[in-house]
LUMDO-951667 format. One record per residue: z, y, x of N, C-alpha, C in turn. Coordinates in steps of 0.2 Angstrom, whole numbers, plus 5000, padded with zeros to 4 digits. Layout:
<lozas>
ZYXZYXZYX
...
</lozas>
This chain:
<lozas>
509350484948509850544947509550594942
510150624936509550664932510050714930
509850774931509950834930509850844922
510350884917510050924913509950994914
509450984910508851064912509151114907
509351184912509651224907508851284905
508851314902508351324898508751414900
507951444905508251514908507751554906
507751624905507551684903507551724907
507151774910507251824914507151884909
507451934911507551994906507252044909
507252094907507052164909507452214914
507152214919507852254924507552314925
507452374923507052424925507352464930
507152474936507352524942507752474948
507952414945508252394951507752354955
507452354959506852344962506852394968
506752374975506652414980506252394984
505752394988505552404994505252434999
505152445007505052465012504852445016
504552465021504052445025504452495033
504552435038504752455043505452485043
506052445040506552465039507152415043
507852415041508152405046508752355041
509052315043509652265040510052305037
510352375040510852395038510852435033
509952485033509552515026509552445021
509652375023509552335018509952335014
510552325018511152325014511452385011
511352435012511652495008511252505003
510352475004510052504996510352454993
510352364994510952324991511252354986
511852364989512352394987512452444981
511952464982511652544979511452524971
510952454972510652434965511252394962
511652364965512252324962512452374958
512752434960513252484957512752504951
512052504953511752534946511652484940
511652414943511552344938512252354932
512752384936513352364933513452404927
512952464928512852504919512352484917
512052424917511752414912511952384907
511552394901511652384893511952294893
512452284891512552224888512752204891
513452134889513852104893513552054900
513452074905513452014912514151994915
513751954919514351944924513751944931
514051934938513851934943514151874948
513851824946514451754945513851744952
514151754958513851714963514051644966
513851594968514151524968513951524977
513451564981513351544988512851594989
512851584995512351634999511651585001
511051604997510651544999509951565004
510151545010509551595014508851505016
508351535015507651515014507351535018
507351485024506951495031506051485030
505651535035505051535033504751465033
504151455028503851375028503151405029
502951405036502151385038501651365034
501951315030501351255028501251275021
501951335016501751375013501851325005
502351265008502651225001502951284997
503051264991503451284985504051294987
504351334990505051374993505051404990
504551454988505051514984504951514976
504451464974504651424967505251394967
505451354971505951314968506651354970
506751404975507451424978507351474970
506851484968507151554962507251514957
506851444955507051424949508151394951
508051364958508851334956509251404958
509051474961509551514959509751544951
509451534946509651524940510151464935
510151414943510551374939511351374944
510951394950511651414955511551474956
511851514954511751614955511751614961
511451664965511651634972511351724974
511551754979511251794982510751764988
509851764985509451744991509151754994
509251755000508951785005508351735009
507551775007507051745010506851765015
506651725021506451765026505851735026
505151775027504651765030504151795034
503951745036503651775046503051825045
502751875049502051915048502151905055
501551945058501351955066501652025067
501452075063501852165066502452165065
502552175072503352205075503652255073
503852245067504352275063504552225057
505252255055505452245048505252255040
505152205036504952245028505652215025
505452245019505852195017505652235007
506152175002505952194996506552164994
506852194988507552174986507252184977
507552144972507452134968508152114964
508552134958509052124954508952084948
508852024947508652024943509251994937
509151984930509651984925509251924921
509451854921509451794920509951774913
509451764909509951734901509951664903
510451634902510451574904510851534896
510351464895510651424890510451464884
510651424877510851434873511351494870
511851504873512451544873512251614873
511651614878511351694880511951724884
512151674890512351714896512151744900
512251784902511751874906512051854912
511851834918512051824925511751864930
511751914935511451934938511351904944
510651914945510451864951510251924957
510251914964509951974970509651914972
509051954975508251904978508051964983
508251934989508351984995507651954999
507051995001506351955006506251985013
506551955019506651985024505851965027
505752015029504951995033504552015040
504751995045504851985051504451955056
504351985062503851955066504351895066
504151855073504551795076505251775080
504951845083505451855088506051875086
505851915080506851955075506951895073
506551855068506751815065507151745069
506951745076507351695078507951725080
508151775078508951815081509151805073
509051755068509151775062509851785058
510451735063511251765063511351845062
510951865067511051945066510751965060
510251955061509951995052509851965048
510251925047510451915040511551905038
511551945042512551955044512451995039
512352045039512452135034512452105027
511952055026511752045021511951985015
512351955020512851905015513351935010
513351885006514151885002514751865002
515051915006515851885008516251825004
516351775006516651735005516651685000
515851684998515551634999515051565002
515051515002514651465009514051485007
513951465012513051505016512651435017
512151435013511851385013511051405015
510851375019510151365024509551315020
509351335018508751295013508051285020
507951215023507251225028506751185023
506451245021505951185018505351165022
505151185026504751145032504851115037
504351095040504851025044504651035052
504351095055504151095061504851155063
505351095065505851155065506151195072
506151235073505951275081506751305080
506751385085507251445085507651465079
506951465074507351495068507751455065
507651395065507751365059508551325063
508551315068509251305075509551375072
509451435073510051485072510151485066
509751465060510151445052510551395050
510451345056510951275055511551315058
511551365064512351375065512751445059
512351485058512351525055512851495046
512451425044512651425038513251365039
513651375031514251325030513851265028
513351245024512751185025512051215027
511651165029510951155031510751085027
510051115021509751065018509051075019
508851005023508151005022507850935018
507350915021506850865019506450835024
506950765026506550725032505850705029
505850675023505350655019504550695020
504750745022504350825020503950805027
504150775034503850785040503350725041
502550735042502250675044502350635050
502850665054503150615059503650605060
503850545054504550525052504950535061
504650515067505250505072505450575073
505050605071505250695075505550715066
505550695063506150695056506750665060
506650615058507450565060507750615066
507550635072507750655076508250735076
507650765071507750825070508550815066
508550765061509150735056510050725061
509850695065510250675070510450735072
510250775076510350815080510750885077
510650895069510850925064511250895061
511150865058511950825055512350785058
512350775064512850735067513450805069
513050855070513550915071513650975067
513150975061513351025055513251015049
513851025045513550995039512951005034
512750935032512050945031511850915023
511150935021511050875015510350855017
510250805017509450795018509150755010
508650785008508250775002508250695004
508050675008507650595010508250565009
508950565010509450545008509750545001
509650604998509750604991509450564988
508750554988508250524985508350434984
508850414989509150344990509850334987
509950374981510450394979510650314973
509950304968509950274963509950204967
509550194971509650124977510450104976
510750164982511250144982511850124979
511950134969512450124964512050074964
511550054964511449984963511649934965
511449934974511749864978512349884977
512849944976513649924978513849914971
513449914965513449874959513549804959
512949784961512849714963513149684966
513549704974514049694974514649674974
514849714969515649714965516049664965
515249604964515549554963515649494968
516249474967516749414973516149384974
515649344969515249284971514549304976
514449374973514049404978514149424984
514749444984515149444993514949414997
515249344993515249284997514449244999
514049294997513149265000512949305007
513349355008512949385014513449365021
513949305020514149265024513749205026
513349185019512849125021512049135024
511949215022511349235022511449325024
511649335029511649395034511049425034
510849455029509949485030509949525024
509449555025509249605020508349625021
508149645015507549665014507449725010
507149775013506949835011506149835011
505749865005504949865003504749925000
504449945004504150005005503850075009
503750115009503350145014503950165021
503650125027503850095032503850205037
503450245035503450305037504050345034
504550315029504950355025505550375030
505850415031506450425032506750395027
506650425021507350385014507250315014
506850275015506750205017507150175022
507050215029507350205035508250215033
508250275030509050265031509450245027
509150205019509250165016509350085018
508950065025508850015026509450005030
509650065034510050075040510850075037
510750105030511550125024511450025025
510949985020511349915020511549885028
511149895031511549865036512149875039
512249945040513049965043513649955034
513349945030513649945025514049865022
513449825023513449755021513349715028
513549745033513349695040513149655041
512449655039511749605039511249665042
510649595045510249625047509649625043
509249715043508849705038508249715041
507749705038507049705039506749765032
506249825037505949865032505149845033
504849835027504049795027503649845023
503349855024502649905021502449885013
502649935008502549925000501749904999
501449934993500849954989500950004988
501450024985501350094982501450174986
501850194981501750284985502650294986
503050254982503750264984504050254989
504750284991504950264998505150214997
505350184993505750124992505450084986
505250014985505049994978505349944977
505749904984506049834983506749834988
507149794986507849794989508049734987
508149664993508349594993508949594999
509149584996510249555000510249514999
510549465006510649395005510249364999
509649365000509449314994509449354987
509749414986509849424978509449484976
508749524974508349554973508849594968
508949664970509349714967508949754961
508949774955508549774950508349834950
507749874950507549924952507749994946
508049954941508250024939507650054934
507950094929507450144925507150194929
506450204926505950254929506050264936
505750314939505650324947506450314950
506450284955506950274962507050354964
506450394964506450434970506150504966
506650554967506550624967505950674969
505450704968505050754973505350814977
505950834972506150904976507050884976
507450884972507950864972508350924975
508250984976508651054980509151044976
509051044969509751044963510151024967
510050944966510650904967510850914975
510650954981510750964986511351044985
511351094979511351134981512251104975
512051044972512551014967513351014972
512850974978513450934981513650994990
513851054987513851104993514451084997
515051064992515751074992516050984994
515450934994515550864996515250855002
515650805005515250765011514750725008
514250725012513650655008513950595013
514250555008514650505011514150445014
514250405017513850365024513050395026
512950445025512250485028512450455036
512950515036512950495045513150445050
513450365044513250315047512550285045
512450315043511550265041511150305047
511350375048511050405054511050355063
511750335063512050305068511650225070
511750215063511250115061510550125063
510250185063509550165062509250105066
509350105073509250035076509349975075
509749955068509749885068509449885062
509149925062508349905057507749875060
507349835059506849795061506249835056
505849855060505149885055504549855058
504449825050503649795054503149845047
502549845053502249905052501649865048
</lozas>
């Protein structure tokens, strides 16, 4: 899966910038408010093309969130709201306006980069505080980029219209798969480890297509997947052929570092394709598809058991 790079600038926003210490939601939103109405005389044609509300749950472990929610708020505008954890029992927060040339063309798009920063305890009421602070009437999207997922991260799967994280992300695949299940089986969801089995998948229903190959998984009911046996994106790749091509498959330990390196159906070894199989971050195409179902996700969530994993 390939994205074209659009080619982004940030510009000079002088005065719009705010922050405080030991403040409140509602002070959050009115300063909001406050700096919009002043963005709007600035010099030079913008727009304020918002596409979602993208709120960025805390990550412990301190991955790249808030690198990558600001590089794809430039290519999805988004109004975002990060929330990150301290120990003192109070509110901070810091609001920033920023004004984004995008492309070639020197489009001016106004972007808000909203940093809620909260013990644990506020944070897990985070429906509440971060209410004041959405954009009417557009989906509300929950970005988990870590994987130890507790309070917080349960009241931003109800809070938003999707929940995207990253089974891939957890060292214990079963408490990924599980965390996967118990989220997407009931709110819409995108998972990166799914995405990531995107290029697999045009392949074998390429392969497919055709009558003569149909007719082989009547004679030979099986399937083989090769690769790292701990992946989630392995697992539900494996679990997609089986409920897909009703054959039993077998997931076997690779060589390399990929979730996936090899793919055999009834006998016919599926061609691997140009350059990598698999994505490292892929929020793009996560934040691409806000407005689609991720089609058979949540039957490959349902098949994982007639997966054979030899370890």
């Amino acid at each position: 899966m390939k994205r074209v790079a659009t080619a982004t600038r940030e510009l000079e926003t002088k005065g719009l910038h705010w922050h405080a210490t030991d403040t409140s939601t509602d002070v959050v939103a009115d300063t909001l408010a406050r700096l919009l109405r002043e963005a709007d005389h600035l010099g030079g044609d913008h727009v304020s093309l918002r596409t979602m509300n993208l709120i960025v749950a805390p990550d412990p472990h301190k991955a790249n969130a808030h690198r990558a929610s600001m590089q794809e708020t430039a290519l999805h505008p988004a109004r975002l709201i990060r929330l990150v954890e301290h120990r003192p029992d109070r509110l901070d927060a810091d609001i920033r306006v920023r004004l984004i040339e995008l492309g070639d063309a020197g489009m001016r798009v106004l972007v808000e980069d909203i940093v809620i920063t909260a013990n644990r305890s506020r944070l897990e009421h985070a429906t509440s505080l971060v209410a004041p602070l959405l954009a009417r009437g557009l989906p509300t999207v929950a970005w988990l980029p870590g994987y130890e997922h507790g309070r917080i991260e349960a009241a931003l799967a109800v809070t938003a219209h999707v929940t995207v994280f990253d089974s891939d992300r957890d060292p214990d695949p079963a408490r990924a798969i599980g965390f996967a299940c118990e989220t997407a089986l009931v709110h819409p969801s995108r998972d990166l480890a799914w995405l990531r089995t995107l290029n697999w998948r045009r392949r074998i229903s390429a392969t497919f297509s055709a009558e003569h190959a149909q007719g082989t998984l009547a004679f030979a009911p099986s399937g083989d997947v090769i690769g790292n046996v701990a992946s989630p994106a392995a697992m539900l790749l494996a679990a997609w052929i089986a409920v897909r091509a009703d054959v039993n498959v077998t997931l076997r330990p690779g060589t390399g570092t990929e979730p996936v390196e090899a793919v055999t159906i009834a006998g016919i070894a599926i061609p691997p394709g140009n350059g990598g199989a698999c994505s490292a971050g892929m929020l793009g195409e996560a934040l691409d598809t806000v407005y689609s179902a991720p089609l058979g996700y949540e039957d490959a969530l349902r098949s994982l058991d007639r997966v054979a994993i030899v370890a």
